[in-house]
C-alpha positions in Angstrom: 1.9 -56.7 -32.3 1.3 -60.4 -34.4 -0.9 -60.4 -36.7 -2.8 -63.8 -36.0 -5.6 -65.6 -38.3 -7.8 -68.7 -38.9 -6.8 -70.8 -41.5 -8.4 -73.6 -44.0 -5.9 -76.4 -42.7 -5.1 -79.3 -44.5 -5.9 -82.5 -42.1 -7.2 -86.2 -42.3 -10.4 -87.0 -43.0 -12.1 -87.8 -39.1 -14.7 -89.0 -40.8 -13.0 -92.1 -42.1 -12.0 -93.4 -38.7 -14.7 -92.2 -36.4 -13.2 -89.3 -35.6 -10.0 -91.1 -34.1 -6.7 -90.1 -35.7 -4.8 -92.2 -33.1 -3.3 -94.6 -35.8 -2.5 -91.6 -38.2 -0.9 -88.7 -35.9 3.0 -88.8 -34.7 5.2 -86.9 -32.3 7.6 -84.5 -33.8 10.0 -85.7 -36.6 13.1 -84.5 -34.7 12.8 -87.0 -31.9 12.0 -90.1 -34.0 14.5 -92.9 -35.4 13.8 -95.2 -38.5 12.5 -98.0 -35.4 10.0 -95.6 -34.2 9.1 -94.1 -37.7 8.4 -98.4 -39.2 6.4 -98.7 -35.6 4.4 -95.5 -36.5 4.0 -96.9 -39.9 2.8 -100.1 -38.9 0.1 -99.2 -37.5 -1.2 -97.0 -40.6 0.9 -96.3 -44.1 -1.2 -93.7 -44.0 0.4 -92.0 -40.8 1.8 -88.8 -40.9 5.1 -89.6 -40.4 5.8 -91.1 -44.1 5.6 -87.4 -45.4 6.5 -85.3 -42.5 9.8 -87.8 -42.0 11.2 -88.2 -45.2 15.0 -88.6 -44.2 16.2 -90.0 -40.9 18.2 -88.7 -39.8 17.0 -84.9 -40.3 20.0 -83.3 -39.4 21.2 -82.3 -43.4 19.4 -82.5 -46.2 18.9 -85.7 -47.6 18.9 -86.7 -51.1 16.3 -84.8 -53.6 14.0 -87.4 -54.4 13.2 -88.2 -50.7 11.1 -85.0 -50.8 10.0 -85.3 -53.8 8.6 -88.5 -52.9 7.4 -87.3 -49.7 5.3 -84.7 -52.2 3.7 -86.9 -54.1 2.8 -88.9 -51.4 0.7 -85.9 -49.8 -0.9 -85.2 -53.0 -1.5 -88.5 -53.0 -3.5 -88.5 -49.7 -5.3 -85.2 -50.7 -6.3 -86.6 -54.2 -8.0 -90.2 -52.5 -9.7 -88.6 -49.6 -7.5 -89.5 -46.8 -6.7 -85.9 -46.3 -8.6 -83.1 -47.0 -8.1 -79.3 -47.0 -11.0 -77.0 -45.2 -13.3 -75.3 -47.3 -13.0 -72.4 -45.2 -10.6 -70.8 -42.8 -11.4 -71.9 -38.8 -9.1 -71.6 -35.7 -9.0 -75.6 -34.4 -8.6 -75.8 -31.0 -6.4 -78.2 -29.1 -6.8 -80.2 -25.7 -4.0 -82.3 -24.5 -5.0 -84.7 -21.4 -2.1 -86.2 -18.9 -0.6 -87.2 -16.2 2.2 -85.8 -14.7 3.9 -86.4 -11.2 0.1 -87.7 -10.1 -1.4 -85.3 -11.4 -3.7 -84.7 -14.0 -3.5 -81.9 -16.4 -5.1 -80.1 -19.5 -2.7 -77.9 -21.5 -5.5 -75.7 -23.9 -3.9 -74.5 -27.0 -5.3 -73.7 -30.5 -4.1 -74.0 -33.8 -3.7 -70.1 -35.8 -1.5 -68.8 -38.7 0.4 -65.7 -37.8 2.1 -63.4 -39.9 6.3 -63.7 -40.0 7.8 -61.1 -38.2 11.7 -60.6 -37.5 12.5 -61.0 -33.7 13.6 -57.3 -33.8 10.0 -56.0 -33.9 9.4 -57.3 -30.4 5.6 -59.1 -31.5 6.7 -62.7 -31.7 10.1 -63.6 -29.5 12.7 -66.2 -29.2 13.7 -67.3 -25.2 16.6 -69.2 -25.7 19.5 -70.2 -27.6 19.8 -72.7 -30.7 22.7 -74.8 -31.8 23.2 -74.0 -35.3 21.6 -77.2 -37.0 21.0 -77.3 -40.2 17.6 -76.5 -41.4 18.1 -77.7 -44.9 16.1 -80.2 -44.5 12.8 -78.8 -43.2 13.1 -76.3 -46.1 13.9 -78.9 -48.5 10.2 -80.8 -47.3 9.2 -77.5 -47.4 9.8 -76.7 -50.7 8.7 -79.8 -52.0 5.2 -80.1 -49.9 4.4 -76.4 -50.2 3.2 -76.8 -46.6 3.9 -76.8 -43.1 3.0 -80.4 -41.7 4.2 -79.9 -37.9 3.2 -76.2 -36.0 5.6 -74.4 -33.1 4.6 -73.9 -30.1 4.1 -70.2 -28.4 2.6 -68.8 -25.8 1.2 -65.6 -24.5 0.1 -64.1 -21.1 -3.3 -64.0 -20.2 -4.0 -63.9 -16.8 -7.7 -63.9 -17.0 -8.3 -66.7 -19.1 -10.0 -64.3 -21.4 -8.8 -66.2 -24.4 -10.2 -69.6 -23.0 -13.0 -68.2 -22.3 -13.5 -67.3 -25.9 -13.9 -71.0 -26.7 -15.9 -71.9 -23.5 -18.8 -72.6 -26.0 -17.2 -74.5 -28.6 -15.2 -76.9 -26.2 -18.5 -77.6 -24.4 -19.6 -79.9 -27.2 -17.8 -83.0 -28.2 -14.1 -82.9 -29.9 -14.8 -83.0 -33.6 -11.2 -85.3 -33.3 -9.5 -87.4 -30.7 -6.3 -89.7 -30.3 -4.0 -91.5 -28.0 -0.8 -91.2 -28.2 2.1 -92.8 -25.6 -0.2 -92.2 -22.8 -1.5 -88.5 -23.6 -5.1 -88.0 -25.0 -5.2 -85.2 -27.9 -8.8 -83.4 -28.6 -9.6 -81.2 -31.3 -12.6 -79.5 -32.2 -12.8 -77.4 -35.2 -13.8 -73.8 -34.9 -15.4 -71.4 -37.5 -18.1 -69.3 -35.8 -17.0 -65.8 -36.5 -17.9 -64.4 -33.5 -15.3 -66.9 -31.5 -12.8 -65.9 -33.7 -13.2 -62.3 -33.8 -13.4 -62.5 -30.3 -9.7 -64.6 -30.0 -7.7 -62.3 -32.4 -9.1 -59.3 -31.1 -7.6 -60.5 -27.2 -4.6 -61.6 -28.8 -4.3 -58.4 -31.0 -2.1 -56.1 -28.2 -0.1 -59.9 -26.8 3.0 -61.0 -27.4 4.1 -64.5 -28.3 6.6 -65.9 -27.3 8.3 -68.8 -29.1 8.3 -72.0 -26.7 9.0 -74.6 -29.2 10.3 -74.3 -32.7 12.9 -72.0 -33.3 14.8 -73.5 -35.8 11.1 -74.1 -38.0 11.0 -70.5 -37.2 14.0 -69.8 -39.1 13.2 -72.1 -41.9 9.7 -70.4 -42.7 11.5 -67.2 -43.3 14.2 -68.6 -45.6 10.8 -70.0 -47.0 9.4 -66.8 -47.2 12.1 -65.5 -48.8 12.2 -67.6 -51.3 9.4 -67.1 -52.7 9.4 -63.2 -52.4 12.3 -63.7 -54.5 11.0 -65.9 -57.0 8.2 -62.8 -57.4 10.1 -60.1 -57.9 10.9 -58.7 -54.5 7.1 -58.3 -53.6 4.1 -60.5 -51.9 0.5 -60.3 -51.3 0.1 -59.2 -47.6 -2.4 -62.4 -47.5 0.2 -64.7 -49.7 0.5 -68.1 -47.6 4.2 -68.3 -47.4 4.1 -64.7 -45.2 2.6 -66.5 -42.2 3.0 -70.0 -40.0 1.3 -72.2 -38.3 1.4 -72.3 -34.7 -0.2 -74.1 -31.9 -0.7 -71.2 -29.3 -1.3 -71.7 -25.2 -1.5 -69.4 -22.1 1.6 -68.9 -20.0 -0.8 -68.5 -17.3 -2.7 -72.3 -18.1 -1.6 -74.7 -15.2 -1.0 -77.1 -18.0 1.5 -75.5 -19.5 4.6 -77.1 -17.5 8.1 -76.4 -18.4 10.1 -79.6 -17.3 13.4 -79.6 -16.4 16.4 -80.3 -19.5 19.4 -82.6 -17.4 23.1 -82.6 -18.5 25.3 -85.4 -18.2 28.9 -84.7 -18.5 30.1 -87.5 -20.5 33.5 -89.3 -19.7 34.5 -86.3 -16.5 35.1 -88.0 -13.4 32.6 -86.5 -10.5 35.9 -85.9 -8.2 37.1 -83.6 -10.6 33.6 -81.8 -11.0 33.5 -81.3 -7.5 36.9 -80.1 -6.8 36.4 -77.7 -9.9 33.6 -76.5 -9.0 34.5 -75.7 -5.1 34.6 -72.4 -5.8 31.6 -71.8 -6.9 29.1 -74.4 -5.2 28.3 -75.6 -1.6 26.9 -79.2 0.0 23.4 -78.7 0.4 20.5 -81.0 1.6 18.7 -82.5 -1.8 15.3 -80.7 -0.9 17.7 -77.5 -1.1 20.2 -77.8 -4.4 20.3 -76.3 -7.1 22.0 -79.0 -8.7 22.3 -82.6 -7.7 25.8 -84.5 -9.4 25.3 -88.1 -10.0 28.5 -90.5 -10.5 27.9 -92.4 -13.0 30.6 -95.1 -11.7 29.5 -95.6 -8.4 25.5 -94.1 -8.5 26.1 -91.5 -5.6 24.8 -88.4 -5.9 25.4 -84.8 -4.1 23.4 -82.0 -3.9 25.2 -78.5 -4.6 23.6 -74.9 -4.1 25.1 -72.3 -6.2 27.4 -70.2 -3.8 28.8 -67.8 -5.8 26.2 -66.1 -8.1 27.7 -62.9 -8.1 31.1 -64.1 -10.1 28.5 -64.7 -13.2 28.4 -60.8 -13.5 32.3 -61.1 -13.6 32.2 -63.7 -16.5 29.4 -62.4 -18.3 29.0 -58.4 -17.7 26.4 -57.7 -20.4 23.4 -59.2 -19.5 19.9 -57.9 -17.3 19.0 -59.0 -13.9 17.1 -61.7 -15.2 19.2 -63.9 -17.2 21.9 -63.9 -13.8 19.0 -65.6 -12.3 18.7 -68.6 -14.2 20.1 -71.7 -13.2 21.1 -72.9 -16.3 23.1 -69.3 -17.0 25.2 -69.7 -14.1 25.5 -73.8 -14.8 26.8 -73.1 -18.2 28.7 -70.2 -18.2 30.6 -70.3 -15.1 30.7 -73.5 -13.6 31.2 -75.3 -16.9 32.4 -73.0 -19.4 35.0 -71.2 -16.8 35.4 -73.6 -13.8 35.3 -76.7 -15.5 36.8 -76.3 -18.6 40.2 -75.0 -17.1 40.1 -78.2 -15.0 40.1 -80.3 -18.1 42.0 -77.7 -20.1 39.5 -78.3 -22.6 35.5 -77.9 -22.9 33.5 -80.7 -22.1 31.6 -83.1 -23.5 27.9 -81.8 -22.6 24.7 -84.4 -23.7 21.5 -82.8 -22.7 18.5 -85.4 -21.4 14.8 -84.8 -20.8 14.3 -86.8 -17.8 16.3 -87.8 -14.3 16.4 -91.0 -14.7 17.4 -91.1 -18.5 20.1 -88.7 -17.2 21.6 -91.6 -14.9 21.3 -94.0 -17.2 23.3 -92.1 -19.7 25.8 -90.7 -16.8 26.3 -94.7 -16.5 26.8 -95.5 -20.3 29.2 -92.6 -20.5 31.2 -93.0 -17.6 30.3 -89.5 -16.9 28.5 -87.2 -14.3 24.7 -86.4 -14.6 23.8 -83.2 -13.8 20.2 -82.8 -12.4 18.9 -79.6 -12.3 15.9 -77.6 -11.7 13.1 -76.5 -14.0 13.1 -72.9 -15.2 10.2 -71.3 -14.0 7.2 -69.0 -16.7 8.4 -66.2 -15.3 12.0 -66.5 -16.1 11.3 -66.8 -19.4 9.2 -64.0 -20.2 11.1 -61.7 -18.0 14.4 -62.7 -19.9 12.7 -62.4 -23.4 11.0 -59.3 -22.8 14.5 -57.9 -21.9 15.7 -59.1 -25.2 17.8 -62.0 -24.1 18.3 -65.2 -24.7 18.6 -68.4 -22.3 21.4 -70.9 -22.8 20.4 -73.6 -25.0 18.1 -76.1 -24.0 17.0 -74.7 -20.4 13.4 -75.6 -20.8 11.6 -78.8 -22.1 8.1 -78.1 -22.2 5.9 -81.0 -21.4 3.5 -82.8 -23.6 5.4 -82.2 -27.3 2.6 -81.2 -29.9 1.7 -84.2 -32.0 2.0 -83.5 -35.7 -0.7 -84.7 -37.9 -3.8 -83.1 -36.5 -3.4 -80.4 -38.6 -1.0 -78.7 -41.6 -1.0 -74.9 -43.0 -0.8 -75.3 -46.8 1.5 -72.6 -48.5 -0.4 -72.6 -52.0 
């Protein structure tokens, strides 16, 4: 089972700014461009973003000094008081306010280091797919910052809130941080008491986590870790830094913790095509009932689809549990697209994957393409296909806020 811990974060100074870091946190680095890093910038040179982003874009690694500059600027920070590093270890718990579909939400989470762990031990696990992208970059900042600037996200079950309830007391006083950021409110408060702690990890202590968010960061902390166990000789300290990471951790049983659906748009297919391909293996349903809704991006109709012929998946792909051959985006990809479709166009498509409906249109449009609206995969999908050991296809849940980065970083020396 993980092996979870407070740790003495590295993190701005609220003190400086009234305990607003609003100016000075930024989403993650892997959805920003150089117009949204300068806008990020311009509102503080002191944001996160001028270390966290070095290179844009973060796709390969970028030229040595980039990091290197992106290191001196921390130490920079750290050595004038912008930043500063706790003087002892503490768990920092993590409120994100919203709206969403008009509603209001609170997605609890809390900031903890936990120990590195192959997937193969079954503590910590993966629930879908990755495309292959490079990491070289995030272990190039790594390198070069000794720390982890942005966490992953995971999640555990905990029905009874027991976990919550641990830091009932703590989040009944005022955050020790806040910020705004594109419409969601972040809260922090900072969390030491031993008994609150003692009483987290123990809970947590028999729980799985599961890895919402993060998988390739994942995968660069071990290369991290490896590195330096080589560097020493083929042996590390159990408590050495570089044999844990920093995750932001929330209850797969919090209403807040929505999984949003992840569109496709099929860019440059004509939507007659789609649908004569994919006669075999979908229906004309009412849009209240579909399991997919096709959106022309030349003429803006739409039709709704059900899936008709589940049962051909286990043709296609024989190797899987129950669970994965109910998920929408399993039969989607695999059978619809990857068989149906692709011996229509006698070659595989052009998939772009987009967070939201309308975005989806919009990009169906700019392609000359078909959007593919689909629905969200539900919590228990997910754990039932990782605790089975599988994987989901790539990109079949977008959890909803993203973490901000900023609000706090797990040194590695």
């Amino acid at each position: 089972m993980p092996e979870i811990k407070p740790f003495a974060a590295i993190r701005f100074d609220h003190t400086r700014c009234n305990g607003d870091l609003s100016a000075l946190i930024a989403p993650p680095y892997d959805v920003l461009n150089q117009a949204e890093k300068d806008a990020l910038l311009a509102k503080s040179d002191r944001n996160i973003v001028a270390v966290d982003l070095p290179h844009i874009p973060p796709k390969s690694a970028g030229p040595p000094g980039a990091y290197e500059r992106a290191a001196r600027l921390l130490e920079a920070h750290l050595a004038d008081g912008t930043l500063v590093r706790e003087n002892r270890p503490a768990l920092y718990v993590y409120h994100q306010e919203f709206e969403y579909g008009g509603a209001s939400f609170t997605r609890r989470k809390f900031f903890a280091a936990i120990r590195l762990a192959p997937f193969s031990e079954g503590s910590i696990l993966p629930h879908e797919e990755t495309f292959g992208g490079p990491k070289e970059d995030r272990l190039a900042l790594m390198k070069a910052t000794r720390c982890q600037l942005s966490p992953i996200l995971g999640m555990f079950a905990d029905p009874g809130d027991r976990v919550g309830g641990a830091f009932a007391g703590e989040t009944a006083r005022a955050p020790d941080v806040t910020a705004e950021m594109g419409g969601i409110q972040h809260r922090l408060w900072i969390v030491t008491d031993a008994g609150a702690i003692d009483r987290v990890t123990s809970e947590l202590a028999e729980k799985r986590i599961f890895i919402a968010d993060g998988h390739h960061r994942y995968g660069t902390a071990l290369m991290y870790r490896d590195s330096v166990l080589e560097r020493a000789g083929g042996s590390l300290a159990h408590d050495h830094p570089a044999n844990y990471i920093m995750f932001v951790l929330a209850s797969m049983d919090d209403p807040g913790c929505l999984i949003l659906p992840y569109h496709r748009v099929l860019a440059g297919v004509d939507s007659e095509t789609v649908r004569v391909a994919w006669s075999e293996g979908t229906a004309p349903v009412s849009p209240e009932d579909a399991d997919v809704v096709l959106f022309d991006g030349r003429s803006g109709e739409e039709t709704a689809l059900r899936f008709s012929a589940r049962d051909r998946l286990r043709e296609v792909e024989p190797d899987h549990c129950d669970a994965w051959y109910e998920l929408d985006y399993a039969y989607l990809h695999r059978y619809l697209i990857d068989v149906l479709l692709r011996e229509a166009l006698g070659a595989p498509p052009d998939v772009r994957y987009v967070k939201s409906a309308d975005a989806a249109r919009r990009t169906a449009r700019d392609e000359s393409g078909v959007g593919l609206l689909v629905n969200a995969t539900t919590m228990a999908q997910l754990r039932n296909v990782s605790e089975a050991g599988e994987l989901m296809p790539q990109k079949s849940t977008y959890f909803h806020p993203k973490l901000a980065t900023g609000l706090a970083m797990y040194p590695l020396a």
